[in-house]
VOZA-568822 format. One record per atom (N, C-alpha, C, O): residue in one letter; x, z, y. Coordinates in steps of 0.1 Angstrom, whole numbers, plus 5000, padded with zeros to 4 digits. Layout:
BEGIN
aXZY;...
END
This chain:
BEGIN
x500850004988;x500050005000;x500950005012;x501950075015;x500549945016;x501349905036;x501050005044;x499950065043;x501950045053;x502050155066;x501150045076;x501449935078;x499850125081;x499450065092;x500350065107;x500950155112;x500149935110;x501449955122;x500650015132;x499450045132;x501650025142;x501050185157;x499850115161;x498750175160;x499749995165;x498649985177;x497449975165;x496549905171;x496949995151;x495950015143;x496150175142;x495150245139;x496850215144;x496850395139;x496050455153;x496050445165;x495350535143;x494350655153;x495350735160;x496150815154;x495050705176;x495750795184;x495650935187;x494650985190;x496751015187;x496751135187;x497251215206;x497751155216;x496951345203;x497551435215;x497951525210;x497351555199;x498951615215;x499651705217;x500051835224;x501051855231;x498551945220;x498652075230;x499352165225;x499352205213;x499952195237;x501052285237;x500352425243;x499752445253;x500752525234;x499552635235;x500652775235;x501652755229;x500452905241;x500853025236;x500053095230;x498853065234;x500253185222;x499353315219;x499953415223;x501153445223;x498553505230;x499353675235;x498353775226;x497153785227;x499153835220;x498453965214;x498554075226;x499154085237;x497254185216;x497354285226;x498654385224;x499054475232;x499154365213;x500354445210;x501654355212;x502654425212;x501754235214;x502754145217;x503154125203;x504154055201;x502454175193;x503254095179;x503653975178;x503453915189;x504253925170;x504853775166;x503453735156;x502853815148;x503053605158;x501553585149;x501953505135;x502153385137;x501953555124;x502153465117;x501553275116;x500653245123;x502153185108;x501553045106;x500353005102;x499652895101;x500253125097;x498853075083;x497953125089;x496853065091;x498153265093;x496853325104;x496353335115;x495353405118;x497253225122;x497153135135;x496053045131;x495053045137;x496252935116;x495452835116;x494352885110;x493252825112;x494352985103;x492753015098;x492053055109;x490953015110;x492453095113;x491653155128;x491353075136;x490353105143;x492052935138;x491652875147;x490452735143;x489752655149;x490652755124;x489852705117;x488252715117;x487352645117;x488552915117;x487452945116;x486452955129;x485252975129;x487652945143;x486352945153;x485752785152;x484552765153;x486652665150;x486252575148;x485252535143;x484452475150;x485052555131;x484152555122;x482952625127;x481952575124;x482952745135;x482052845137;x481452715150;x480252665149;x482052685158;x481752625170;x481052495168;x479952475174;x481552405161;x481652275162;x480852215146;x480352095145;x480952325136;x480052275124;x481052175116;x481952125123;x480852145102;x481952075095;x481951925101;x482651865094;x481651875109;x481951695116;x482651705122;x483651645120;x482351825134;x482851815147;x484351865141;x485451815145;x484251995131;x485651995131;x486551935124;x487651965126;x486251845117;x486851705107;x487351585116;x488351515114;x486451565127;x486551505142;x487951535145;x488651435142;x488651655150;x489151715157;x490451685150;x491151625158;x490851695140;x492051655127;x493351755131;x494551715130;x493151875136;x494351975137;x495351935125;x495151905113;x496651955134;x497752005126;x498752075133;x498852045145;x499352145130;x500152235138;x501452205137;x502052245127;x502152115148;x503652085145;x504752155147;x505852145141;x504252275157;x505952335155;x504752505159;x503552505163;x505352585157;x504852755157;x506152855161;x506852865151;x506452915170;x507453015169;x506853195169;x507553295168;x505353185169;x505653295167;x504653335181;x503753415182;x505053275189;x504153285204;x503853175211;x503053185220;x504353075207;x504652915210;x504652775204;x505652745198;x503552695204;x503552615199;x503052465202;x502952425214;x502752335189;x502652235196;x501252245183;x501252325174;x500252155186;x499052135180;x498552025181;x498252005193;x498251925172;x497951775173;x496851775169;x496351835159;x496251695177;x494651685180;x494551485182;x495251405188;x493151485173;x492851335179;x492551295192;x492151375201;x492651175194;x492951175213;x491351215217;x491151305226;x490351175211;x488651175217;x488051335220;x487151375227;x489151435209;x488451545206;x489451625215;x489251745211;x490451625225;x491051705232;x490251865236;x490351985233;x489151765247;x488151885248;x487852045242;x487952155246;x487551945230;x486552035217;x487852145214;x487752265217;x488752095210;x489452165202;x490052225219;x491152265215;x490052245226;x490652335236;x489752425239;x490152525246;x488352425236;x487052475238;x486752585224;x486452705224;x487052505212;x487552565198;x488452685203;x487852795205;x489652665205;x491052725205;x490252835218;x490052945213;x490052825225;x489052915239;x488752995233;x488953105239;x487853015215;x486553125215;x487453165205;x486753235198;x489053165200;x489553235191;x489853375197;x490753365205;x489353495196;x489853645204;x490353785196;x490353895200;x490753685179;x490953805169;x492353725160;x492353605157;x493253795157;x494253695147;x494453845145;x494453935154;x494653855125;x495053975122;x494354105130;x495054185136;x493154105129;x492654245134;x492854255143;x492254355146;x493754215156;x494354225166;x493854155176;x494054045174;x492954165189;x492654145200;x494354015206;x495454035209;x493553915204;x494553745209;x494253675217;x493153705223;x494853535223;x493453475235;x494953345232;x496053375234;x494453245227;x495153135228;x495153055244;x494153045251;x496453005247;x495852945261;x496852815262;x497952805258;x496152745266;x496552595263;x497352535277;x496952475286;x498852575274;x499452525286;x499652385293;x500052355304;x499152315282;x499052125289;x498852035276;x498552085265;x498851935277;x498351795267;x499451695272;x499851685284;x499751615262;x500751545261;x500551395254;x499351385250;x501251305251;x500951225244;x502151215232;x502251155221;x502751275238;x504251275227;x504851415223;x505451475232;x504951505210;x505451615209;x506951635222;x507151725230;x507651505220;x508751535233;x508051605247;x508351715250;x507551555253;x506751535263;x506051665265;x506251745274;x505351695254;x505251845253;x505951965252;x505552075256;x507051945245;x507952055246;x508952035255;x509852115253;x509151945265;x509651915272;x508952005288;x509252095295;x507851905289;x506951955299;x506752165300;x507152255308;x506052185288;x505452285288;x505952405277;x505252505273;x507052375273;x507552505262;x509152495264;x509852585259;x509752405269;x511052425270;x511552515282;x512552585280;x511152505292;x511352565308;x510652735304;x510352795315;x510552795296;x509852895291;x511152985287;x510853105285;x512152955285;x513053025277;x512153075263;x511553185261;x512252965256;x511853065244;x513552995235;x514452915238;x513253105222;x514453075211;x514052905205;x512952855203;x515652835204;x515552705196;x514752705190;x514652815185;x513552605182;x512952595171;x513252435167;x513852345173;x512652425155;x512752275148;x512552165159;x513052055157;x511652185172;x511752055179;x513252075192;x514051985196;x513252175195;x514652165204;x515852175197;x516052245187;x516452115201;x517952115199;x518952235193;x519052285182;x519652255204;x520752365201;x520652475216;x520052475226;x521352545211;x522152655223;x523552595229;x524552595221;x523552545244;x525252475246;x525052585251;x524052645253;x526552605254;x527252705264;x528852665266;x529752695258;x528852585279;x530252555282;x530752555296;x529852575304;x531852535299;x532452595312;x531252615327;x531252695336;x530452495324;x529752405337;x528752485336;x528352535347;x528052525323;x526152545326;x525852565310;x526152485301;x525252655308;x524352695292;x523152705290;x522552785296;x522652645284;x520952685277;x520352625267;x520652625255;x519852585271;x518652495253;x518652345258;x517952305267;x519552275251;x519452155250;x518152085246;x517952105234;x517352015251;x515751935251;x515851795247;x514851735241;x517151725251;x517451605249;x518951565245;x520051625249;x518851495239;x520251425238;x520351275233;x519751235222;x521051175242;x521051075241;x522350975243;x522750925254;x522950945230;x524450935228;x525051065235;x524851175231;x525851035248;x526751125245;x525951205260;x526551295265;x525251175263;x524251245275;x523351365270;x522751355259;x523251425274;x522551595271;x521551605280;x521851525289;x520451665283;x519451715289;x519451875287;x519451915275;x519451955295;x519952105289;x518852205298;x519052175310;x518152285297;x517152365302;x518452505308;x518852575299;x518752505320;x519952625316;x519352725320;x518252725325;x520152875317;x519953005317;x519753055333;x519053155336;x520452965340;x520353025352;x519052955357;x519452835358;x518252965360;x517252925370;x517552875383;x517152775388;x518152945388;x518752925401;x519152765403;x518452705412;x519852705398;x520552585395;x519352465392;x519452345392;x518152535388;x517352405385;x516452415403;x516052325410;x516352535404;x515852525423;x516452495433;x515852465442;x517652475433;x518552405442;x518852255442;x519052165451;x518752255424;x518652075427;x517552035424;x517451925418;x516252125427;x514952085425;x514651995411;x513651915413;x515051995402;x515251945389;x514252015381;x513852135384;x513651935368;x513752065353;x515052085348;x515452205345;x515751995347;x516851975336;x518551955342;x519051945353;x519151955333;x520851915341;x521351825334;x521151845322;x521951715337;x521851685326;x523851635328;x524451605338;x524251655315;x525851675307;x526251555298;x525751505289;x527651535306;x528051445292;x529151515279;x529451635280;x529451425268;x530151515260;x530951585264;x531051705261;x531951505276;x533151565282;x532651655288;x533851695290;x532151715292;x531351825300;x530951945290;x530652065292;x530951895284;x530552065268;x531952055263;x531952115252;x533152015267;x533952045258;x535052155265;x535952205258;
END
């Protein structure tokens, strides 16, 4: 069977979401999605939520990316709205932006956050010039979120961006 090519494939989005507990726990993966299964389902009835085609691409814990069909953005941010329990625990999912590309999203709305590396960002540089969480890299060009803040308000930037010679 043949890969349908892109412009036949059902288009997708990408919300980029945190969760805050009332105790600040770390939320596990599994009880993130049942929960947000189950307001789904509670809200929207088995169509609407089959509609919606969740998958959860990246999770740290407080931070994440969530792929939704492009039609049902709405729903599922309206879904994700009425979740207020994970683990017995008083939660409130909040949907920091929509995207068209996982980059774009953790780019936009979870990299400038200081959170820890996960599967979609890069690494930790730290070299003479400037350190933080690498977001991009392209041959030998770097995109780097740095530690100091300061340095992204001055040159009015998100990013800094490094060549190899420059990390070494």
């Amino acid at each position: 069977m043949k890969i349908l090519p892109s412009s036949l494939r059902e288009k997708k989005r990408y919300l980029a979401f945190s969760v805050t507990t009332e105790t600040g726990e770390v939320i596990d993966r599994r009880l993130l999605l049942d929960e947000v299964y189950y307001a789904t389902q509670s809200l929207l009835g088995d169509a609407g939520s089959s509609e919606i085609g969740y998958r959860l691409m990246d999770f740290d814990g407080r931070r994440g990316v969530l792929r939704v069909s492009l039609g049902t953005v709405e729903r599922a941010r309206a879904a994700l709205a009425t979740v207020y329990t994970i683990k017995g625990q008083r939660a409130v999912i909040t949907v920091t932006g929509v995207s068209g590309t996982i980059r774009a999203a953790t780019e936009k709305y979870i990299a400038s956050e200081d959170i820890p590396s996960t599967n979609i960002l890069s690494m930790q540089i730290s070299s003479g010039i400037a350190s933080g969480i690498a977001v991009r890299e392209k041959g030998d060009e770097i995109d780097i979120v740095p530690d100091d803040r300061e340095a992204l308000k001055r040159g009015n930037t998100r990013f800094l961006g490094l060549t190899s010679s420059d990390t070494q």
